[in-house]
C-alpha positions in Angstrom: 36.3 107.8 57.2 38.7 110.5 58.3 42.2 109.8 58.8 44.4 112.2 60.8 48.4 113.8 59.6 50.0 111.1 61.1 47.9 108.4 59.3 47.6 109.6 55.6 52.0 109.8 56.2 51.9 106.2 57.2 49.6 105.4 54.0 51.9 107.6 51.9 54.9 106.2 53.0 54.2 102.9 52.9 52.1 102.4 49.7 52.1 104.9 47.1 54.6 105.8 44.9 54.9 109.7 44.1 52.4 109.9 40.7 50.0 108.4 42.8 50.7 110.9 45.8 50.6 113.9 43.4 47.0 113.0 42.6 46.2 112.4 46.4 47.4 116.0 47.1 44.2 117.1 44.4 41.9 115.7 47.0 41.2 118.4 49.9 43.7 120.8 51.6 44.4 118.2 54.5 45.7 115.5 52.2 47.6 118.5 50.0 49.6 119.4 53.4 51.0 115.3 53.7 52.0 115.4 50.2 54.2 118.4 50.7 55.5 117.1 53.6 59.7 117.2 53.3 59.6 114.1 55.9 57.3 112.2 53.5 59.2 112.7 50.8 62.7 112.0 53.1 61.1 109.0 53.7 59.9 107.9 50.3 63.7 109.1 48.9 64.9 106.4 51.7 62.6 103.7 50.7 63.3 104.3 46.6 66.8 104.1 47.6 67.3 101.0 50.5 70.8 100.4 50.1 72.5 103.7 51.7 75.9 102.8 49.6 73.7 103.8 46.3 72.0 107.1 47.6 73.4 110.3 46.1 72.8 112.5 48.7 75.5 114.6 47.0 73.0 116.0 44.3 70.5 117.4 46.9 71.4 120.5 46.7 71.3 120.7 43.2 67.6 120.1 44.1 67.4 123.5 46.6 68.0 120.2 49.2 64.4 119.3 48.3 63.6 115.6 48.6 60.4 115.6 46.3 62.3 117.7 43.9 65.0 114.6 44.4 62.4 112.2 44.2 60.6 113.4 41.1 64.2 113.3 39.1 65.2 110.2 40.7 62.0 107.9 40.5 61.5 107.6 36.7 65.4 106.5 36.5 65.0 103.3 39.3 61.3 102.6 39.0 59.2 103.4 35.8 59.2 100.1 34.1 60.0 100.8 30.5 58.8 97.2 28.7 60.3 97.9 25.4 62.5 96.1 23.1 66.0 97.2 22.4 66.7 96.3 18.4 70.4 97.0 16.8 70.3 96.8 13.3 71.5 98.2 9.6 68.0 100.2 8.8 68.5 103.7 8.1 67.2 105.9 11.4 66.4 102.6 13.3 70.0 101.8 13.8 69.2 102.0 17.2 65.5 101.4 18.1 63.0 100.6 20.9 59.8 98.5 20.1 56.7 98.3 22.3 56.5 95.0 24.4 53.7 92.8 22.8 50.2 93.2 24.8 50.5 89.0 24.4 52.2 86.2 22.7 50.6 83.6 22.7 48.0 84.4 20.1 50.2 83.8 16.9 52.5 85.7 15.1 50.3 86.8 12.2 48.1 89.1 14.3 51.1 90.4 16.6 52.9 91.1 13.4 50.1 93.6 12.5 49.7 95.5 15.5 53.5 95.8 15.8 56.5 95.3 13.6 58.2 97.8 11.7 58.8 97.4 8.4 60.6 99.7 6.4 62.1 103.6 7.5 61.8 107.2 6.5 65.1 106.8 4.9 63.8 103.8 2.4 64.9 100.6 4.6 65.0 97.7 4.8 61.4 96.2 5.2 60.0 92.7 6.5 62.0 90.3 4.1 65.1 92.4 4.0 64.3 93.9 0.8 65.6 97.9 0.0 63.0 100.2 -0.5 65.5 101.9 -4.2 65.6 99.4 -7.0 68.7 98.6 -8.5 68.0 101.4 -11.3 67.3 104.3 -9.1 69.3 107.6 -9.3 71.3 107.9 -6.0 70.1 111.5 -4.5 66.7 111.5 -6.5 63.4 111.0 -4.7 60.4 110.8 -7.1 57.1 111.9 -5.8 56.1 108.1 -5.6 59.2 107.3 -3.1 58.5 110.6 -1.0 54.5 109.6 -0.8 55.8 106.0 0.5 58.4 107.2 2.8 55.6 110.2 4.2 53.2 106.6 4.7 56.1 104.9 5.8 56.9 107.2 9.4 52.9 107.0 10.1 53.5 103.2 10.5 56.2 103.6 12.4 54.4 106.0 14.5 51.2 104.1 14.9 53.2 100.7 15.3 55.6 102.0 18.1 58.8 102.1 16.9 61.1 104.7 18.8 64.7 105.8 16.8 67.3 106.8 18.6 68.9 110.0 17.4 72.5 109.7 16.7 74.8 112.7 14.9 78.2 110.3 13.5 78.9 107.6 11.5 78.7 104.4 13.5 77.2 103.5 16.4 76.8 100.0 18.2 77.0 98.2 21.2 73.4 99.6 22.5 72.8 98.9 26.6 69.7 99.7 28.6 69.9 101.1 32.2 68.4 98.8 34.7 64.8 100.2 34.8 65.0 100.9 30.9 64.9 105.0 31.4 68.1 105.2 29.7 70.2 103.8 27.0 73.8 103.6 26.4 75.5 103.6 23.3 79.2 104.5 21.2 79.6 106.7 18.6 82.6 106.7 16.3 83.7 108.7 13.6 87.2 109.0 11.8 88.6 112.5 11.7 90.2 114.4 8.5 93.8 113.1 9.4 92.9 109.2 9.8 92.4 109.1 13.5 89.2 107.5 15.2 86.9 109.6 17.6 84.4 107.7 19.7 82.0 108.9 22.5 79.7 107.7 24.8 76.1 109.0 24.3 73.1 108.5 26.6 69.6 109.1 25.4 66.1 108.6 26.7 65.0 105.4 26.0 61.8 106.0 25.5 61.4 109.3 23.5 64.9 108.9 21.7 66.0 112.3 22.6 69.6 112.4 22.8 70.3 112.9 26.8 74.6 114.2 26.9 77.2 112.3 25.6 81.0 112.1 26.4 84.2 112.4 24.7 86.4 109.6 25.5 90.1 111.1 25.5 91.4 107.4 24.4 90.3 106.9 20.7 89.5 103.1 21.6 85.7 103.1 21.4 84.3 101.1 24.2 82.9 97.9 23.3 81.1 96.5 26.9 78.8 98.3 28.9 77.2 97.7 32.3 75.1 100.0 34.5 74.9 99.6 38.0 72.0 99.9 40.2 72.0 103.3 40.7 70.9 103.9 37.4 73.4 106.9 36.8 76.5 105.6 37.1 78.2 103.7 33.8 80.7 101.1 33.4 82.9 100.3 30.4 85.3 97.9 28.6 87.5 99.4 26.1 91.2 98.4 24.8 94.6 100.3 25.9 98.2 100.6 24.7 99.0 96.8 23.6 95.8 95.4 23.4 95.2 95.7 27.4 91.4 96.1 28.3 90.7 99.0 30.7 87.8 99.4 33.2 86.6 102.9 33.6 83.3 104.7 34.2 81.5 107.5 34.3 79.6 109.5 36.6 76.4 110.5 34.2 74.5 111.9 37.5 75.4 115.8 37.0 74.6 115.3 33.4 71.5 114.2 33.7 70.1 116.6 36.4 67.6 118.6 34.8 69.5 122.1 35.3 66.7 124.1 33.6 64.0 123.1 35.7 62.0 125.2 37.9 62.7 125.8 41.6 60.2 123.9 43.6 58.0 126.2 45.5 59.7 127.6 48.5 63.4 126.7 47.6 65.9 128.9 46.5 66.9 125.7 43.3 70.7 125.4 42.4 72.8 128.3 42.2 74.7 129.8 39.2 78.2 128.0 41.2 76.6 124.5 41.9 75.2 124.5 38.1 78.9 125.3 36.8 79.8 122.6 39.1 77.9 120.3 37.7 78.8 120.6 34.3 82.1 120.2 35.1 81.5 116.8 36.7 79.6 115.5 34.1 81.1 113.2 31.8 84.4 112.5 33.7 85.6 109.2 33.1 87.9 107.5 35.3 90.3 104.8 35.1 89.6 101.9 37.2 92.0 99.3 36.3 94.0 97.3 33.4 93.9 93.9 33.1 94.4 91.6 29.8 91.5 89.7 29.7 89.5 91.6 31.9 85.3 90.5 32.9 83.5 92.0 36.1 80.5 92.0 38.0 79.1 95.0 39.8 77.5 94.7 43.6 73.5 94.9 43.3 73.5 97.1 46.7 76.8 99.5 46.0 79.2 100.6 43.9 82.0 98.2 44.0 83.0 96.1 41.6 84.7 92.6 41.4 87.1 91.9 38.3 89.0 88.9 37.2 91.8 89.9 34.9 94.9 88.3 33.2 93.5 85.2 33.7 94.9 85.0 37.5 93.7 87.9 39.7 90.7 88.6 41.3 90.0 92.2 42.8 87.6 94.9 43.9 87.4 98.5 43.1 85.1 101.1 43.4 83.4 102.9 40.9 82.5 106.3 43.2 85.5 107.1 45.4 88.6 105.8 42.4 89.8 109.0 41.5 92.7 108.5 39.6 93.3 109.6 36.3 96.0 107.3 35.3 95.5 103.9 36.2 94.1 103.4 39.9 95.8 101.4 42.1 93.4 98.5 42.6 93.3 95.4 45.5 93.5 92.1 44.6 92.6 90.1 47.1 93.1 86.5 45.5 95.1 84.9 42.7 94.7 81.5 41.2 98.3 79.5 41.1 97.8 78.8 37.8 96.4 80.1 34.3 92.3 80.4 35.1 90.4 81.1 31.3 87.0 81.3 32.8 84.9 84.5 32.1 82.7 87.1 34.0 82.4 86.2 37.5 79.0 86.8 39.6 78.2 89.5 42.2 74.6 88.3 43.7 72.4 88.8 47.1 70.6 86.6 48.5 67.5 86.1 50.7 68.9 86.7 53.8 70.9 90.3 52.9 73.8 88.3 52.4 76.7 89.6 49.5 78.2 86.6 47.9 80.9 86.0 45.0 80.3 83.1 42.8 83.7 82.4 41.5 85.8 79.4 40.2 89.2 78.5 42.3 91.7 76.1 41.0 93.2 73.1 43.5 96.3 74.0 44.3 97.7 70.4 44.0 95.7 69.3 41.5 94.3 65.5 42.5 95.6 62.6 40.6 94.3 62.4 37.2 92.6 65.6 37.2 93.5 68.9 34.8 95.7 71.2 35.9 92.9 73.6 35.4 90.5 71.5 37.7 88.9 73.2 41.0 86.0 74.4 42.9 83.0 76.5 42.0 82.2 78.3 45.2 80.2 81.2 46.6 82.8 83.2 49.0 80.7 85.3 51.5 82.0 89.1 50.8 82.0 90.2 54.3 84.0 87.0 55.6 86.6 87.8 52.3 86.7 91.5 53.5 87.1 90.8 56.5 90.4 88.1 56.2 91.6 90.1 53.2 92.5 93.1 56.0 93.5 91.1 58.7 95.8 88.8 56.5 96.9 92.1 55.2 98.4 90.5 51.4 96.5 88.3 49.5 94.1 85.4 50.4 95.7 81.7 49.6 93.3 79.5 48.1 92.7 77.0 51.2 92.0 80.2 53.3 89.5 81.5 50.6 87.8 77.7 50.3 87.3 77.6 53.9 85.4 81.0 53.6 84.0 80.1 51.2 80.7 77.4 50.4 81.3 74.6 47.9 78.9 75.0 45.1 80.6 72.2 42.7 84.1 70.6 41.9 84.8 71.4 38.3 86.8 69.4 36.0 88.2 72.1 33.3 88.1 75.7 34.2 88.4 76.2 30.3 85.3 74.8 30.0 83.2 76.0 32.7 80.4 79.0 32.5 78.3 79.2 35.3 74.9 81.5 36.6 73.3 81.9 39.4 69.8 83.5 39.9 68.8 86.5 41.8 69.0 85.4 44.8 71.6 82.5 44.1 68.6 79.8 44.9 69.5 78.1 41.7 72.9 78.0 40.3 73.2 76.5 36.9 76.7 76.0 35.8 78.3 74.2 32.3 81.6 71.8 33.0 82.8 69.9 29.8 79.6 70.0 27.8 77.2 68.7 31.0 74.5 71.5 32.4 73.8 70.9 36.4 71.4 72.8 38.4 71.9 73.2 42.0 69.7 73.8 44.8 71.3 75.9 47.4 69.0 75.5 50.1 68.9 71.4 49.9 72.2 70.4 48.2 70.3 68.8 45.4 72.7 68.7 42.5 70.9 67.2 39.5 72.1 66.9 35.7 70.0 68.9 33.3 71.6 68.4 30.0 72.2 66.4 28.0 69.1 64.0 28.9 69.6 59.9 28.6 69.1 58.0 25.5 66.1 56.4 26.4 64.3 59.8 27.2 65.4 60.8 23.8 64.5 58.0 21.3 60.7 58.7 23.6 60.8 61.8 22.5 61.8 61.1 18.9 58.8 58.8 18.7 56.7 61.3 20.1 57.4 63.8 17.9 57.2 61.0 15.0 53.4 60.4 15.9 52.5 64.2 16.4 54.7 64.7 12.6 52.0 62.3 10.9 49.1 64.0 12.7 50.4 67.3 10.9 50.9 65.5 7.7 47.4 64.3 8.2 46.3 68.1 7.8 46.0 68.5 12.0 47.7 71.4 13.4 49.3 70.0 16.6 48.2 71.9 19.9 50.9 74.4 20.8 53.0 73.4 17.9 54.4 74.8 14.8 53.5 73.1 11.6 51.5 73.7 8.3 50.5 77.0 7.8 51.0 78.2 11.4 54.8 77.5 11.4 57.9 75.6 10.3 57.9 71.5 10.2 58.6 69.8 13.5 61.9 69.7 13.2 63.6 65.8 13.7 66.9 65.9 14.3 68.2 64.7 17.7 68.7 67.7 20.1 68.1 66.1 23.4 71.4 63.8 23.8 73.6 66.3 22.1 74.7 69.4 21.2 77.0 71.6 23.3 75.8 74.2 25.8 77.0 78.3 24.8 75.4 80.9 26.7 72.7 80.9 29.6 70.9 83.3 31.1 68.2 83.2 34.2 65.1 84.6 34.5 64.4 87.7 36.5 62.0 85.7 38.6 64.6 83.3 39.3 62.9 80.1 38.4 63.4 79.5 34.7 66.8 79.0 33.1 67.3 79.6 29.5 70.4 78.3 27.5 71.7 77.6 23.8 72.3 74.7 22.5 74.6 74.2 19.6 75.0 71.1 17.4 77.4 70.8 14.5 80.9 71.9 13.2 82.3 75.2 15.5 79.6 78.5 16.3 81.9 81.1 14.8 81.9 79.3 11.4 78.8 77.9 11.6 77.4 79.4 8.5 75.0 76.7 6.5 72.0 77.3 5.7 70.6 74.5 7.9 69.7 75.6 11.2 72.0 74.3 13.8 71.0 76.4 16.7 67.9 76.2 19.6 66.8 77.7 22.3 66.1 75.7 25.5 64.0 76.9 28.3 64.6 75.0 32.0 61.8 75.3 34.5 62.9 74.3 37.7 59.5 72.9 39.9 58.1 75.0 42.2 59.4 73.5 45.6 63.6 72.5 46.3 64.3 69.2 45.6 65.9 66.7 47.8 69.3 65.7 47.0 68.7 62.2 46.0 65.4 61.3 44.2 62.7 59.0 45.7 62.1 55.4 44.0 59.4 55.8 41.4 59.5 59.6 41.0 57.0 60.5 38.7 57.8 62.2 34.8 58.8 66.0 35.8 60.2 65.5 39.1 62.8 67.6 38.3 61.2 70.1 35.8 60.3 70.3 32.3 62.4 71.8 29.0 60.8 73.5 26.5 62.3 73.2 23.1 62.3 76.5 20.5 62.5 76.4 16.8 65.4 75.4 15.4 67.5 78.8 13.8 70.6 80.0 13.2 71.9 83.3 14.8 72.8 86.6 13.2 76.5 86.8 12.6 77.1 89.8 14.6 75.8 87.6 17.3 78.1 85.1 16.7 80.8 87.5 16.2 80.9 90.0 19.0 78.3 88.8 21.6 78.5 84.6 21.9 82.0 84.1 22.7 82.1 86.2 25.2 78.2 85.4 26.3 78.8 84.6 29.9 79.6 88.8 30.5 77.3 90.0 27.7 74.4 88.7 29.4 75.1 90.1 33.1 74.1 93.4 30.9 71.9 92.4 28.3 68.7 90.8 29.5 66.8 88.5 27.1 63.7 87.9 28.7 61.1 90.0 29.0 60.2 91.2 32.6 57.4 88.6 33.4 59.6 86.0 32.7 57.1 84.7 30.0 59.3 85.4 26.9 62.9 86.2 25.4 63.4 87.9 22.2 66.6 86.8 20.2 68.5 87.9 16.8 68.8 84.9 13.7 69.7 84.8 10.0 65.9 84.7 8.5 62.6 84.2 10.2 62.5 80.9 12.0 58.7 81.4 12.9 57.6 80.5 9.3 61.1 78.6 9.1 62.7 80.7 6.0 66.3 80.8 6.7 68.6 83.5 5.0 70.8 86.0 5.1 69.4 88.7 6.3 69.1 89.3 9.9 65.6 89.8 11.9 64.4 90.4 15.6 61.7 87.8 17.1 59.8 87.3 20.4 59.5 83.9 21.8 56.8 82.9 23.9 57.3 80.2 26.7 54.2 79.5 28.6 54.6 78.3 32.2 53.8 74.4 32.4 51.9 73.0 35.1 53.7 72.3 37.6 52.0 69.0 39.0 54.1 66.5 37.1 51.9 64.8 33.8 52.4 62.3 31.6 50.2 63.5 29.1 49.1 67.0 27.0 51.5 70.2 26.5 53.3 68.6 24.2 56.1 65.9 24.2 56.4 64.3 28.1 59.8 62.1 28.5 59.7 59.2 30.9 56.5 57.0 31.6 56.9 55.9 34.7 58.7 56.1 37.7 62.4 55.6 38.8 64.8 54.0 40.8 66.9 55.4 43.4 70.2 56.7 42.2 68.8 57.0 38.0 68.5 60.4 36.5 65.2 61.8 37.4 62.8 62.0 34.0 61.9 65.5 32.9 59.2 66.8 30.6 60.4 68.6 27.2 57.5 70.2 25.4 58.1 72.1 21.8 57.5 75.3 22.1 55.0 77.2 19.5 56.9 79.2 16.6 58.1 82.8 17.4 56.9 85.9 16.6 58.7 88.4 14.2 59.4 91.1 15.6 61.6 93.7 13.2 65.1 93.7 11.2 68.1 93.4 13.3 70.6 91.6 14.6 70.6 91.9 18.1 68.0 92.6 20.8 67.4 92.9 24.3 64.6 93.7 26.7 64.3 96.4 29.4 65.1 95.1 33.2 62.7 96.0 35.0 
């Protein structure tokens, strides 16, 4: 069939993305011409780019103002899904690594172990257990021909298992963030210079070759220690401290950096000149001072380059990370402020289904009811055009009855000091945390329902459940979907389901499965025995809304299923630097995989054959989806028998999840966005 100009455009246009066009344009002359159309490419540049507030039509002509030049640069940076593994850890030249995503999960972790993890280093790592690759007698500086012959085998398993290094030029580096789409990586150098002082800078690299990209030279010496990248993909956010321990927002503009200046003009352009690429290295790497606040957490529109911040534990404000231009503390609006102290964290920025911007944010009651805390209030979503809009008629800031009444009730909240909350993409579900209790709330019904922690009944089921399937494993029967015997750690018996408190949470990116830490014992940052006291829960919320108030004799899984993990304990630089400030680390750092079929996490030995030590490793968790009819029977352990009455906490399903899979050394991880 031939198709005319007009049709192969709307084809182009509509359903290809440009590798696919490029081999299109190898077909005949006819289809050649459409692919070097400027209005296709206008039009694909448009459609790579829907939200006009994160275009950068400024860098055209740096691309002799050719869109499929544009395009070509631009594409890999918002679209090319990366799939890898971001590891952190203490082996030499894998300091900063990326790991292949596993081809699948689900078959055990011996066989995934093979095909994948990383062992040891060039340098003479650390290897599976932890273990050095020098003895304790080796000369410091020597290398027999033995240790050169193992390191020289060593990089070929590195190279045939997929490990990617990161190259680095000073002494430390940390706090490792992948852009959105996972082209990019972010990362801080330091180094202390001959008279005592610290140096730090801000390096980008390619995520998936290594290659150092550009890196910038922060003219404060505090080294930044929390990075976020909005949507745009070039444009970087960072905490770092100021002059008496004040945190300051600032960010960089890595676009003009990251144009490839070298490249060849595309046929028929004249490609930037000598000025515009002297321009461009001028702009690249200037930081710039958004605001000061002391504690500061933000979130970052999904559709511009604005920014909301909560700081000092009062304010709330917007500022924007592509027209601030000052150099020395911008002046910044804040359009609400609590009456009194507020100690939440990181507030969210999140778009729903219809278009619609919306702030989910916590405000206080400004008479406080009778009885209630002084730090008591409202989780609500305020509507950012409806804020805008009575933020520049009122002309000062909002009070907080004017901000409620713009403003949709998600919950009432009985200790802001106590209160983390999450919404999901497209703020369907929001999931928030208020004095140990986990509820789940259905926008579009009103359903509010209690998630954790589950009755007693449901848990001494479960206990007895678990009893039973223990003797079948005793019995030398490897339980279905388990871990015991030789595939995995004991089932693991002590009571989880009515207790343990609630410290970090994170949804999906398909928006229907919520996963959160659970923490039973003495306090998380001391929490150093060598029993494990830490699990990983995974929520599944069913597939249609619920209604507010549950139906007489709803069945077992009426409101969802949680599937338990292994029992571990975190690495300590998890514990340290990431979990007490959880709810803003993971608006950045994304723990599930892409599919929204696994999470990878960092513990203190190798819960998938249940050693626990010391020495901190990288594994890949593997939740399969449960049915979502509601059962009684298989997957594993089903709470509730029957039905219910109206007004009783609906019954959910809680499965065990099979063991992890090692992954590598480290003690942190994250996985690619997109």
């Amino acid at each position: 069939m031939d198709l005319d100009a007009s049709s192969l455009h709307f084809l182009f246009s509509t359903y290809l993305d440009g590798p696919d066009i490029a081999a299109c344009a190898q077909v005949c002359r006819a289809w050649r011409s459409v692919a070097a159309s400027e209005v296709l490419w206008a039009s694909k540049v448009a459609a790579l780019e829907p939200h006009p507030h994160l275009r950068r039509d400024d860098l055209l002509p740096a691309f002799g103002d050719s869109h499929r030049a544009y395009y070509a640069w631009r594409w890999p940076l918002l679209r090319r899904p990366l799939r890898r593994i971001l590891v952190e850890s203490d082996v030499p030249d894998l300091e900063i690594a990326t790991f292949p995503a596993p081809e699948t999960l689900a078959s055990g972790g011996s066989g995934y172990e093979a095909s994948i993890a990383v062992g040891a280093n060039s340098s003479g790592g650390a290897g599976p257990s932890g273990a050095s690759g020098e003895g304790p007698d080796s000369m410091e500086g020597v290398e027999t021909a033995a240790e050169q012959c193992g390191q020289q085998q060593q990089r070929q398993q590195q190279q045939q298992r997929g490990a990617v290094g990161v190259a680095w030029e000073h002494n430390v580096v940390q706090q490792a963030t992948l852009s959105p789409a996972g082209a990019l990586l972010a990362f801080t150098e330091l180094a202390a210079t001959r008279m005592g002082a610290l140096e730090s800078w801000v390096v980008i690299a390619d995520a998936r070759t290594g290659r150092r990209v550009c890196s910038v030279a922060l003219a404060d010496p505090h080294p930044p220690f929390y990075y976020f990248w909005l949507s745009c993909g070039t444009r970087l956010m960072f905490l770092s401290n100021w002059a008496g321990d004040v945190v300051a927002l600032r960010a960089v503009d890595l676009a003009p950096a990251l144009i490839p200046l070298s490249q060849p003009s595309p046929a028929g352009t004249a490609g930037p000149s000598a000025a515009q690429q002297a321009q461009q290295a001028r702009q690249a790497g200037q930081e710039v001072l958004l605001c000061t606040a002391r504690p500061l957490f933000l979130a970052a529109s999904p559709t511009s380059t604005r920014l909301l911040w909560h700081g000092n534990s009062l304010e709330w404000g917007m500022c924007d990370a592509a027209t601030q231009v000052s150099e020395d503390g911008a002046e910044h609006d804040c359009f609400f402020a609590n009456a009194r102290d507020c100690r939440c964290q990181a507030p969210q920025w999140v778009l729903n289904a219809a278009g619609e911007e919306l702030l989910l944010m916590p405000v206080l009651h400004p008479d406080p009811p009778a009885g209630a805390a002084d730090d008591s209030g409202i989780l609500v979503l305020a509507s950012l055009e409806s804020v805008s809009h009575a933020y520049e008629a009122e002309g000062s800031r909002l009070s907080p009855s004017l901000l409620l009444i713009l403003s949709r009730e998600v919950a009432p909240f009985s200790s802001a000091r106590e209160l983390s909350f999450a919404a999901n993409g497209d703020a369907s579900l929001i999931a928030w945390v208020d004095c140990g209790r986990l509820w789940v709330k259905w926008q579009h019904t009103g359903a509010v329902h209690p998630i954790w922690p589950r009755p007693a009944e449901e848990h001494a089921m479960l206990q007895q459940q678990r009893a039973a399937a223990q003797e079948v494993v005793s019995g030398g029967s490897a339980r279905s979907g388990g871990g015991g015997g030789s595939n995995g750690p004991p089932i693991e018996s002590a009571p989880w389901v009515d207790r343990g408190a609630v410290l970090a949470m994170q949804w999906s990116p398909d928006g229907r499965r919520l996963l959160f830490l659970l923490h039973a014992g003495p306090s998380p940052l001391v929490a150093l025995s060598k029993r494990p006291r830490f699990r990983w829960v995974v929520y599944d919320a069913p597939a249609a809304p619920l209604p507010p108030i549950a139906d007489a004799g709803a069945p077992a899984g009426w409101l969802g299923s949680l599937t338990a993990c292994c029992p571990f304990n975190p690495s300590l630089q998890f514990l340290d630097r990431y979990l007490p400030f959880a709810d803003q680390y993971l608006r950045s750092l994304q723990l599930w995989d892409p599919d929204s079929c696994a999470f990878c996490f960092a513990s203190r030995g190798r819960p998938s054959v249940g050693e626990v030590s010391e020495e901190p490793n990288v594994s890949v968790q593997h939740v399969p989806r449960p049915n979502d009819a509601p059962s009684s029977s298989g997957g594993g352990s089903t709470s509730g028998g029957g039905g219910i009455a109206s007004g009783e906490v609906p019954p959910l399903r809680i499965v065990d999840a099979a063991p992890p899979v090692w992954l590598a050394p480290g003690h942190m991880a994250s996985w690619s966005w997109q």
